[in-house]
C-alpha positions in Angstrom: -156.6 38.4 133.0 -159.1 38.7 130.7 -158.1 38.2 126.8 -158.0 41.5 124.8 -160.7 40.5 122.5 -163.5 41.4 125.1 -161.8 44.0 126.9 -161.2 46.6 123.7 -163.9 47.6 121.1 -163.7 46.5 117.9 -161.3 47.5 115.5 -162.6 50.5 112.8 -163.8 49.3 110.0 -161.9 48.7 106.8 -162.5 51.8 104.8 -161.7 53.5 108.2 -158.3 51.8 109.1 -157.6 52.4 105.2 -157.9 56.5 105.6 -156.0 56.1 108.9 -153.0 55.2 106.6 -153.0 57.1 104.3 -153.6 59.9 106.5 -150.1 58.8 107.9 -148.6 58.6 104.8 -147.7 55.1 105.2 -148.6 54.2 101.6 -146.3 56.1 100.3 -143.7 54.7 102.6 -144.8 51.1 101.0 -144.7 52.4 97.7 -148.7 52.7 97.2 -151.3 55.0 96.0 -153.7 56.1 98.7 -156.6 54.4 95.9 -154.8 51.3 95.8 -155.1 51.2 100.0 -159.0 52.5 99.4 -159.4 49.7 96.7 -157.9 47.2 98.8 -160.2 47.8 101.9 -163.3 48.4 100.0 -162.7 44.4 98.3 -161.8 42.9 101.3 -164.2 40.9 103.6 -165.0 41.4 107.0 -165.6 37.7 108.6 -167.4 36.2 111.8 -168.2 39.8 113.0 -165.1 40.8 114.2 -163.2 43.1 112.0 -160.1 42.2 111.1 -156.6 44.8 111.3 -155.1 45.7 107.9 -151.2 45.9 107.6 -149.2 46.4 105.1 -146.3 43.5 104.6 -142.9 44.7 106.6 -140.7 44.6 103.1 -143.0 47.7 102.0 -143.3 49.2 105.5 -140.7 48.4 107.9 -140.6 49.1 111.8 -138.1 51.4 111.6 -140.5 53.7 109.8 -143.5 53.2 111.6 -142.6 53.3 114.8 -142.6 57.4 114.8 -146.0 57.5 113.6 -147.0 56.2 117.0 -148.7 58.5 119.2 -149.6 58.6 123.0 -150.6 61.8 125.0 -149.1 63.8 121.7 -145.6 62.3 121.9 -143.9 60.1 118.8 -142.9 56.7 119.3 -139.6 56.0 118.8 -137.1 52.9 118.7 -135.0 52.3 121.6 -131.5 53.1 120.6 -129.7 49.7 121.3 -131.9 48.1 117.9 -130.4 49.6 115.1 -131.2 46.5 113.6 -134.9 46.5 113.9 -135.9 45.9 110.6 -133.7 43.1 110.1 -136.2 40.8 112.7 -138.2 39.0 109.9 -140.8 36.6 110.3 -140.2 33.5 112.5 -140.5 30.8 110.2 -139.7 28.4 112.7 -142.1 29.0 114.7 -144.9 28.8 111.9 -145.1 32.2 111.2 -145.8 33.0 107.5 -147.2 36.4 105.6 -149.2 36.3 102.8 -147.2 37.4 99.4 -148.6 40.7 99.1 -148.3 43.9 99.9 -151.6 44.6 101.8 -153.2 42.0 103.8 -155.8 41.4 106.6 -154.8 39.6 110.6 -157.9 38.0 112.2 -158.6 37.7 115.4 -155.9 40.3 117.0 -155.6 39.8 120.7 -152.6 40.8 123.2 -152.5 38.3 125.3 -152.7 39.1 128.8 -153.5 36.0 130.0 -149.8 35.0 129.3 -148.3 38.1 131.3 -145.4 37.3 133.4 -144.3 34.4 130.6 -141.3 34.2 128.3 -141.1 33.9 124.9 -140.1 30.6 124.9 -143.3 29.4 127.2 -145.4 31.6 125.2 -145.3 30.3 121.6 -145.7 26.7 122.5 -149.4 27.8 124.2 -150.2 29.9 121.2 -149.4 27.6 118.8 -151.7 24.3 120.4 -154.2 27.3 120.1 -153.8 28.1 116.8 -152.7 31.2 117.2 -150.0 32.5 115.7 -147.9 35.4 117.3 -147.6 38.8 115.6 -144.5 40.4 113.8 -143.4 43.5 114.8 -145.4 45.7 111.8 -148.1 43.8 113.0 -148.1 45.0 116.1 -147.3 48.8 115.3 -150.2 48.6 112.8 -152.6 47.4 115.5 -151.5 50.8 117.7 -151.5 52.7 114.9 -155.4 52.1 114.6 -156.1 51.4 117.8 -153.4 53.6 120.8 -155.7 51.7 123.6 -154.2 48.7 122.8 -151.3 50.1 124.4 -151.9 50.3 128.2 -149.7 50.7 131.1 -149.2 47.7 132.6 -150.9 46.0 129.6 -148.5 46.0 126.7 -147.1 43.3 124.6 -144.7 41.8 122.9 -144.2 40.9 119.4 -142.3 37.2 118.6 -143.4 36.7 115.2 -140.2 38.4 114.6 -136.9 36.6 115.1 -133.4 38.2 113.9 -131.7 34.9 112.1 -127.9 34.8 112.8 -125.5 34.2 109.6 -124.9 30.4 111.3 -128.7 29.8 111.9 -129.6 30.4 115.5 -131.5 33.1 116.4 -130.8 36.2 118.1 -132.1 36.5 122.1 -133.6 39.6 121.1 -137.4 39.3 121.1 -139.5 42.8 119.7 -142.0 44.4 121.8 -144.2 47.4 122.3 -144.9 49.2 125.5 -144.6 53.1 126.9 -141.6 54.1 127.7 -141.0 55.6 131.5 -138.4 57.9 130.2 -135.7 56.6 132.3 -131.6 55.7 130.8 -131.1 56.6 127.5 -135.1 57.1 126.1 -134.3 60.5 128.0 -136.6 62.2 130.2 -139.0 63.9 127.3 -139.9 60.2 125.8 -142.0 59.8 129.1 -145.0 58.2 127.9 -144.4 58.1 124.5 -145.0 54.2 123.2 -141.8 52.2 122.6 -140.4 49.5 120.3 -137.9 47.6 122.1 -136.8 44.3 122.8 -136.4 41.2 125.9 -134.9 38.3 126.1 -136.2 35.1 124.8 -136.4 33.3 127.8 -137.4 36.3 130.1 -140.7 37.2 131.9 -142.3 40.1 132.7 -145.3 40.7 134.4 -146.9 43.8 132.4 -146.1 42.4 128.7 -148.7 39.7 127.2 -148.1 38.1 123.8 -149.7 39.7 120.7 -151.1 37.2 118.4 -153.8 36.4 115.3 -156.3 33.8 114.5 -154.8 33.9 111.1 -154.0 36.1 108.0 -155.3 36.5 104.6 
């Protein structure tokens, strides 16, 4: 398949993805005033022509409280009930993923890789990473839907392994975050039908409709 980058329209521009939020509310979730978001856009550079996604770092806007802001078709997304302990999957270290220190900050190069669809996790980050790609976090991920819901597609979704939950002895959990719309089956509960999901698959698992979200870089 064809890599996301050429089969989506460009992201909105800056100032736009900057009102998107606030019209959310998500800076006050992070603590922010909507001028400081404004501010923050307005300074920033858009590079190489393709514009890049602003987030805001996880520690001021976790999963757990963007994931409702999702919409699809009208309905909220949600997380799935069996990841109380979303917001404890942090960024993979490990696996060379690091955030700039600050509370606003731009990913290049977005893409949801559907190239790698029907891959694991564990195939996946290896390819990125002789790339130079890095894979997204979770709020990454969210943010991208946030500003742009075709990035959610049936059939076309993603997952999210910039985020690994750390066990108290080191290893990491199995778990691996991912976004894609729910069918509304088990315990998402008939209404959820549609609505986009945060949930999670194994690390070593494949599935044929979830490619690999990932950046050029961050800044």
């Amino acid at each position: 398949m064809p890599d996301t980058t050429t089969a989506l329209p460009p992201l909105p521009p800056l100032a736009d993805q900057a009102e998107r939020l606030i019209e959310l509310g998500v800076h006050e979730i992070a603590g922010l005033t909507a001028e400081e978001l404004r501010a923050f856009a307005a300074n920033s550079e858009e590079s190489g022509g393709a514009r890049p996604l602003l987030a805001v770092h996880p520690d001021r806007a976790p999963a757990s409280a963007l994931a409702p802001l999702l919409r699809r078709g009208g309905k909220p997304g949600f997380v799935v009930v069996d990841m109380p302990d979303v917001d404890d999957f942090t960024p993979y270290g490990d696996g060379g993923v690091e955030l700039p220190d600050a509370p606003l900050y731009l990913v290049d190069g977005v893409d949801r890789g559907d190239r790698m669809a029907n891959w694991s996790p564990e195939e996946a980050l290896p390819a990125l990473t002789e790339e130079g790609r890095s894979p997204l976090v979770l709020s990454e991920g969210i943010h991208w839907v946030l500003q742009q819901p075709d990035a959610l597609e049936r059939n076309r979704c993603f997952m999210t392994i910039g985020s690994r939950l750390r066990k108290p002895k080191g290893t990491y959990d199995a778990r691996t975050p991912a976004i894609w719309i729910s069918n509304g089956t088990g315990r998402d509960g008939k209404e959820r039908r549609d609505a986009p999901k945060v949930g999670w698959c194994w690390w070593g698992n494949r599935h044929t409709w979830l490619g690999f979200g990932s950046a050029t870089g961050r800044r």
